[in-house]
TORVEXNU-821630 format. One record per residue: x, y, z of N, C-alpha, C in turn. Coordinates in steps of 0.2 Angstrom, whole numbers, plus 5000, padded with zeros to 4 digits. Layout:
% residues N
XYZXYZXYZ;...
% end
This chain:
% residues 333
505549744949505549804945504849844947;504349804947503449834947503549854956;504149814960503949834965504149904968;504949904964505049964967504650044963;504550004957504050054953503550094958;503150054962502750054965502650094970;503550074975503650104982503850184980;504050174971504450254972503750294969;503250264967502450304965502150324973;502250284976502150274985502450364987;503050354989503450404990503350474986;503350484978503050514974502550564979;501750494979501250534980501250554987;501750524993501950565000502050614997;502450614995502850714994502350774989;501950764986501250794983500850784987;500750754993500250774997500250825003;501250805005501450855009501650935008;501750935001501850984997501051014994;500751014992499951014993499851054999;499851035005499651045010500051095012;500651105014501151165013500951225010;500651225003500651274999499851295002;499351255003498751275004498651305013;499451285015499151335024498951275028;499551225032499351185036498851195039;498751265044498351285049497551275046;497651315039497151315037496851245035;497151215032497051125029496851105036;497251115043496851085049496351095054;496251155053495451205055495051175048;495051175044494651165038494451085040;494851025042494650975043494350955048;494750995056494350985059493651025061;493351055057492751085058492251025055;492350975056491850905051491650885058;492250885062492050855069491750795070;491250785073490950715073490450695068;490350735063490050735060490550685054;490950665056491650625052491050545052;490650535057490350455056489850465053;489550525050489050525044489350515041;489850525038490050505032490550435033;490750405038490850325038490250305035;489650325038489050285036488950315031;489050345027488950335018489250295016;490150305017490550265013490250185015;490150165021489850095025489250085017;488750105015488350105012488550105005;488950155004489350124996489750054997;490150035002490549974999490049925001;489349945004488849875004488649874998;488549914993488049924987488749894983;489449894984489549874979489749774980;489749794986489749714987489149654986;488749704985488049674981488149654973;488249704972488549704965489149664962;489549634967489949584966489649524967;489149494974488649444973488349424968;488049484966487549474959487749434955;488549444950489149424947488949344947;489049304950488949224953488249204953;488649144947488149094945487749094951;487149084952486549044958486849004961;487148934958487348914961488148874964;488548924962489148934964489348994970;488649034970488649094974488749094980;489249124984489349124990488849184995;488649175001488249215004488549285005;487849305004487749405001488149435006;488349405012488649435019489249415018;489649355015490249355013490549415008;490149425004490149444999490349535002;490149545006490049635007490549625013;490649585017491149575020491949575018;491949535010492449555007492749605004;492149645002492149724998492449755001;492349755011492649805013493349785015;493649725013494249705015494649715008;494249705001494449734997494749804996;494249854999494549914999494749955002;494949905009495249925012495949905011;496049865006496749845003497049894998;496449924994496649964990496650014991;496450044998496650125000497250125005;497450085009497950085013498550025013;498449985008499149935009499649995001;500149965003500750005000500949984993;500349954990500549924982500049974981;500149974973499549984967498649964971;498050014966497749994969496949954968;497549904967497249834966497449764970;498049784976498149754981497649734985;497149764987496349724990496149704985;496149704978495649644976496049574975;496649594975497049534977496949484981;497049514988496849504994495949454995;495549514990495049484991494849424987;495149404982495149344977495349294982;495949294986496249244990495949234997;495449274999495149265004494449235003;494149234998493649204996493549154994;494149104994494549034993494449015001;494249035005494149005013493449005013;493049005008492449025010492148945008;492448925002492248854999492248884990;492348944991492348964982493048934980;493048904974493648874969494148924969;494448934966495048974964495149014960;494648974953494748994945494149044949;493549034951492849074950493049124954;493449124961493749174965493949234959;494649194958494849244955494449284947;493949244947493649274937493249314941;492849304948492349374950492649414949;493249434955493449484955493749524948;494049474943494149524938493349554934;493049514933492249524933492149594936;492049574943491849634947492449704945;492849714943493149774943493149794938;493049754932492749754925492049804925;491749774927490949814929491149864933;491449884939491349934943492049984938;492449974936492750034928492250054925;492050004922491450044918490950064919;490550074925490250114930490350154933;491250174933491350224936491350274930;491550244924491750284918491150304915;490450284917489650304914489650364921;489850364925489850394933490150474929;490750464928491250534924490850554919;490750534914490350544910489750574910;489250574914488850604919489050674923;489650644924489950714929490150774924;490250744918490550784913489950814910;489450794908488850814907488450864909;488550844917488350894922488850984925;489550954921489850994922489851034915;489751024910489651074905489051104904;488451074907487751104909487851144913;488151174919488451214923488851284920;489051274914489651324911490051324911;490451264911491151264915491551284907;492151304910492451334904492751274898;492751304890492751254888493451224887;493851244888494351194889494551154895;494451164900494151114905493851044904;493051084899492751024896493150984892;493551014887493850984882494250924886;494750954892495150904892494950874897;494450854901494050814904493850744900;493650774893493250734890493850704884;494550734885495150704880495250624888;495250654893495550614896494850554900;494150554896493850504898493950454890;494050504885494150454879494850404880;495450424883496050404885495750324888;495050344896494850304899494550234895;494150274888493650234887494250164882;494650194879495250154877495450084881;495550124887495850054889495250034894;494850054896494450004897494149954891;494149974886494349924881494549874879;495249884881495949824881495849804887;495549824893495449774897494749734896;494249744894493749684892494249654886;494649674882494749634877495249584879;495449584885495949564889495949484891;495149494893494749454896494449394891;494349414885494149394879494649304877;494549274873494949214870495749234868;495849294865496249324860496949324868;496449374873496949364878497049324883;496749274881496749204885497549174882;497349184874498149144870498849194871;498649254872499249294872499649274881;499249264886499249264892499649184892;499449154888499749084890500249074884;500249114879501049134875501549154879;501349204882501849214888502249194893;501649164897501949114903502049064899;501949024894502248964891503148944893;503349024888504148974892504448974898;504248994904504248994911504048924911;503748884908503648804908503948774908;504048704911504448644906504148614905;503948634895504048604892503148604890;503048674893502148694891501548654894;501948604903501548574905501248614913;501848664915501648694921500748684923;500748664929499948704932499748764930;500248814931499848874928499448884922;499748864916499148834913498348814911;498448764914497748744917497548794920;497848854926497348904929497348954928;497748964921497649034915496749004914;496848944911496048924909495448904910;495648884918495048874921494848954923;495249004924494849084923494449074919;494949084912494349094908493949084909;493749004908493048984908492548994914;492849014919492449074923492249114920;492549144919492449234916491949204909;491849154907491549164900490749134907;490749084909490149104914489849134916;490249174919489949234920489849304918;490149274913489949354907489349324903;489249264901488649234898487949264899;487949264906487249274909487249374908;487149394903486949444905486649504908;486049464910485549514916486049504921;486249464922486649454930487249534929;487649504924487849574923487749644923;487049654918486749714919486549724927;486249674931486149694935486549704943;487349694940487749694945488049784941;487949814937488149874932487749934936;486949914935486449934938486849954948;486849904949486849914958487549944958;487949934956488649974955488650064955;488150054949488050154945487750184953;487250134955486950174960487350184967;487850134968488250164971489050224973;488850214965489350274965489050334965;488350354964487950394964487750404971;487550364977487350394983488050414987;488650384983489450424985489650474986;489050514982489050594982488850624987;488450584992488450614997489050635003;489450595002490150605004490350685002;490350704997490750754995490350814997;489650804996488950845000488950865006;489050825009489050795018489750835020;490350825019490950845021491050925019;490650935014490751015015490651065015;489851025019489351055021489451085031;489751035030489951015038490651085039;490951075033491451165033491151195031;490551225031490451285030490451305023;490451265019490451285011489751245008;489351245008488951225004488851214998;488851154994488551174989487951114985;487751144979487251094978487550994974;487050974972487050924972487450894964;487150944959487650944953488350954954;488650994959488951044960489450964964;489250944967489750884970489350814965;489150804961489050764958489750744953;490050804951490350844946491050814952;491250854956491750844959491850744962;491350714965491450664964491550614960;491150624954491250594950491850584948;492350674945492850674940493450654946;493550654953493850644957493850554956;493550534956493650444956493850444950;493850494942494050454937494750484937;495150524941495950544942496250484947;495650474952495950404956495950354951;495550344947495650294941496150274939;496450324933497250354931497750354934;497650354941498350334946498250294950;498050244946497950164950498450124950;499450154948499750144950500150154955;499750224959500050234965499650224971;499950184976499450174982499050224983;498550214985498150244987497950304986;497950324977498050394974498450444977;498950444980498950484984499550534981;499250594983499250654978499050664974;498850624969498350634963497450654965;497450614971496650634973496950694975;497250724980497150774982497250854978;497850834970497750884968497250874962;497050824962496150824955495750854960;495650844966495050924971495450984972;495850964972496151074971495751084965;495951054960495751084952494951074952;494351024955493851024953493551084959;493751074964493451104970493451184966;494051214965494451274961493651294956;493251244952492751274948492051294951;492151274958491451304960491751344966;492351394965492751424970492651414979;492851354976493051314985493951314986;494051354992494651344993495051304992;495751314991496251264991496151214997;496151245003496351225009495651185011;495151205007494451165009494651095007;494851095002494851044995495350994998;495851005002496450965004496250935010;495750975012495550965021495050895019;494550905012494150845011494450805009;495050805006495450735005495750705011;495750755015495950715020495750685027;494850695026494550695029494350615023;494050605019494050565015494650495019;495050515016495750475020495650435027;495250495031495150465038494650425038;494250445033493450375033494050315030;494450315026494450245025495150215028;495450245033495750215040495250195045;494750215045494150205051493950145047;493550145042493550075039493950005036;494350055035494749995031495349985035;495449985042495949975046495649895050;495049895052494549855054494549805051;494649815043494449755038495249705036;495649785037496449715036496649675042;496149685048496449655053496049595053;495449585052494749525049495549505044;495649515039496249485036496649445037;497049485042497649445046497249385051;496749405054496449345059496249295055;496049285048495749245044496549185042;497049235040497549215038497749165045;497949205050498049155056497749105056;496949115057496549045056496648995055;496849005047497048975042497748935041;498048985043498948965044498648895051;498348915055498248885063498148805060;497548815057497248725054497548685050;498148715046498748665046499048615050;499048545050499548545054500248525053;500448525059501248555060501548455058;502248465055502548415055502648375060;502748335061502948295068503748305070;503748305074504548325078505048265076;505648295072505848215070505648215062;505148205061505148195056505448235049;505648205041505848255041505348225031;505648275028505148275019505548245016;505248205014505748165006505648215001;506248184998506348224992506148184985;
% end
């Protein structure tokens, strides 16, 4: 059911992209992107720069001494999001991806999987201090006050359920998570069990400490802040300048609409028509605004095309160092 949910949120956000682009003047949307030119690998190397800063931020998370090296760690960010921008689930497919490949590393299972919830926990609500900021800066600006209003209906909407997701992670959701899978058991012995549990007390580890946390919140904020030059940088490059509030404001409230459709892969058509509408306040064309989504897009094909192939070699590897049954032989039962 979730998957075809999925496929049909997939196709969905195809057809608002292509529709989008249709109504904004192909020609236009492709003069408007290609005038970025080569100038397309200064903003690889922002984005390279954000998913370092956040892969830092994922390291920090981990005890001292269960912590895998900081080069694994960044390594895996970009494998993570390259999962979540171009594989065809929901998008949290890369951190899927990236919990399971961090188990080749020597990291457990339980710790694997509790960073990752950890790390997405902190970087939501980093992004939501980020919108918030952007909202800030957009009613400093003049922005009309209905705008404002439903900006700020729909970060209260965020701050909710960012809510029910730390309280998710809590004891309360430890019993409700093992109510459920319980009669999937026989007989309330299943393994999964024990690896409901052995998360948790991950996640209580590593929520324990703190500073650790503070300080993986801290390196997160600032990575969604030097992200802004993405949106600086690309539309400078078309011939629209603007200032630095001015795209602070658009990237900020554009990650919190990719947030909200974090059931369609790859946002797609929700980012493109959240920058019609933010782009639209600081009278940036239609066609400008679709060209940077999909010059955006093309950074994270250039990136994140590299990182799912490191993926599949990893999986190979791995599949490879099994070994194979003897010929002849066959499995008792």
């Amino acid at each position: 059911m979730l998957k075809h949910a999925g496929m049909a949120a997939w196709l969905l956000g195809i057809a608002a992209l292509v529709g989008l682009t249709i109504w904004s003047g192909p020609l236009a949307v492709a003069h408007a992107a290609a005038s970025v030119g080569w100038g397309i690998l200064l903003l690889v190397l922002v984005r390279s720069i954000t998913v370092s800063i956040a892969g830092m931020g994922w390291w920090l998370l981990f005890p001292p001494h269960l912590r895998p090296s900081l080069r694994t760690c960044v390594l895996l960010r970009f494998m993570r999001e390259g999962g979540n921008v171009l594989l065809p689930f929901a998008q949290i497919g890369g951190d899927l991806v990236g919990a399971r490949v961090l188990t080749f590393y020597g990291v457990g299972g339980a710790l694997s999987g509790a960073s990752v919830i950890a790390d997405v926990l902190v970087q939501a609500t980093t992004q939501f201090l980020f919108a918030c900021l952007g909202l800030i800066v957009l009613v400093a600006l003049g922005a009309d006050d209905t705008l404002a209003r439903l900006a700020a209906l729909g970060l209260a909407i965020a701050a909710l359920m960012l809510g029910g997701f730390f309280m998710a992670q809590r004891s309360g959701g430890q019993q409700i998570l093992r109510w459920a899978v319980r009669p999937l058991t026989a007989k309330g012995t299943w393994g999964v069990l024990g690896t409901i549990d052995a998360v948790y007390e991950n996640l209580s580890l590593i929520y324990a400490a703190r500073p650790r946390v503070l300080a993986a919140g801290a390196v997160q904020l600032a990575g969604w802040i030097v992200g802004v030059g993405e949106t600086l940088i690309a539309l400078a490059l078309m011939g629209h300048p603007i200032g630095i509030a001015q795209a602070l404001v658009i990237e900020s409230l554009m990650h919190a609409i990719r947030g909200a459709a974090f059931i369609v892969p790859g946002a797609l058509g929700a980012q493109e028509g959240g920058l019609v509408l933010l782009c639209a306040i600081f009278a940036i064309p239609p066609e400008q605004a679709i060209a940077l989504s999909l010059v955006r897009r093309a950074v994270d094909v250039v990136l994140g095309t590299p990182s799912l192939l490191a993926w599949q070699m990893l999986e190979w590897k791995r599949l490879k160092s099994f070994p194979l049954p003897a010929r002849g032989s066959c499995t008792p039962h």
